[in-house]
N, C-alpha and C positions, 0 to 999 in steps of 0.2 A: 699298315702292312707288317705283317710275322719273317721275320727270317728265323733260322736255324741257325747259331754260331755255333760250326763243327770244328775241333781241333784236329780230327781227323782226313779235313780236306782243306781244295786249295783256292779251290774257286769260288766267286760269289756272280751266283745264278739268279735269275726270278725268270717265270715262263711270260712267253713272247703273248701281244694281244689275242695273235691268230692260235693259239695254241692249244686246238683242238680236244685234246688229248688228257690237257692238265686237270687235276681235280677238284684245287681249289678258287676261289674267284679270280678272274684275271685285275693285273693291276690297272690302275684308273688314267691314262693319259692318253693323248691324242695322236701320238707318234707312236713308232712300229719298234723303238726300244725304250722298255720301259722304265729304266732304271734316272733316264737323263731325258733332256727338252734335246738335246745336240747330241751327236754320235758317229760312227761311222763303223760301218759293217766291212769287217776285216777280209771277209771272202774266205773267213776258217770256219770248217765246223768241227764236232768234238763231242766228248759223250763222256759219261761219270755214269758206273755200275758201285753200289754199294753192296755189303755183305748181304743183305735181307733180297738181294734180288730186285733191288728197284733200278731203275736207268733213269736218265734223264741225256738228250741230247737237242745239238740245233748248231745257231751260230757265234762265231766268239766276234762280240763290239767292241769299240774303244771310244770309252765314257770318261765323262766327270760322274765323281761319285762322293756326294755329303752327307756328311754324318753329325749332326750335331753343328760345332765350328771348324769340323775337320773337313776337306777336300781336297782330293786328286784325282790328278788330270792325268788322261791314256791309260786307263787301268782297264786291262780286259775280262770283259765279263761274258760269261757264257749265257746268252735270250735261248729259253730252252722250248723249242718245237714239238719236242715229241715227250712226253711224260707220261712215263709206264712205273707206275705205286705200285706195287704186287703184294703188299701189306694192305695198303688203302691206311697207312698210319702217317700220310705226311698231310699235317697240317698246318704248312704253313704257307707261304708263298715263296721263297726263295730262301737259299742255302749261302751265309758267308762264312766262309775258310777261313779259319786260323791258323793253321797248318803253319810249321816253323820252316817249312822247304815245300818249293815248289813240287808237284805232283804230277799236272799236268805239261803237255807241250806246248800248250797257248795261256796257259795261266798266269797270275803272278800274286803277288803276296798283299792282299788289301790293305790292312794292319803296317806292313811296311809301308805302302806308299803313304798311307796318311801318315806316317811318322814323321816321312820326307820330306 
């Protein structure tokens, strides 16, 4: 699985199974967020516009999320529904934010929490 580490943003995204829209292969699991086996859908949704005109939106989760030997718990990720590339240059699967401040209003600081 490809992410994108953007220092520029804050979230850390990857598109939902049903997610129509996205362009590159969906991720591989049996549940309806992709990121974790366990989750809970926050009943938020939310959206990220970058400078090139792409958008990505959907719902924000609250996941375990590991990384090597690192993990945190209740970290919310945005399962992206709708994914409009207007480049057609994003190759990857999902986007994690390194962003040193929050950006969005459901977001949080991934990097932080595994630090924690």
């Amino acid at each position: 699985m490809l992410f994108n580490f953007d220092t520029g943003s804050d979230y850390l995204w990857a598109p939902n199974l049903v997610c129509a829209s996205c362009d590159t292969p969906l991720l591989p699991s049996a549940g309806v967020a992709p990121l974790a086996a366990e989750g809970t859908d926050l009943g938020l949704s939310d959206s990220i516009a970058y400078a090139d005109g792409s958008e990505f939106s959907g719902e924000v989760w609250d996941l375990s999320v590991t990384s090597g030997d690192a993990t945190a718990t209740d970290v919310n990720v945005l399962v992206v529904d709708d994914w409009n590339d207007t480049t057609g240059a994003t190759s990857y699967h999902g986007l994690c934010g390194l962003s040193p401040e929050v950006l969005s209003d459901h977001s949080e600081l991934l990097v932080e929490a595994w630090y924690e």
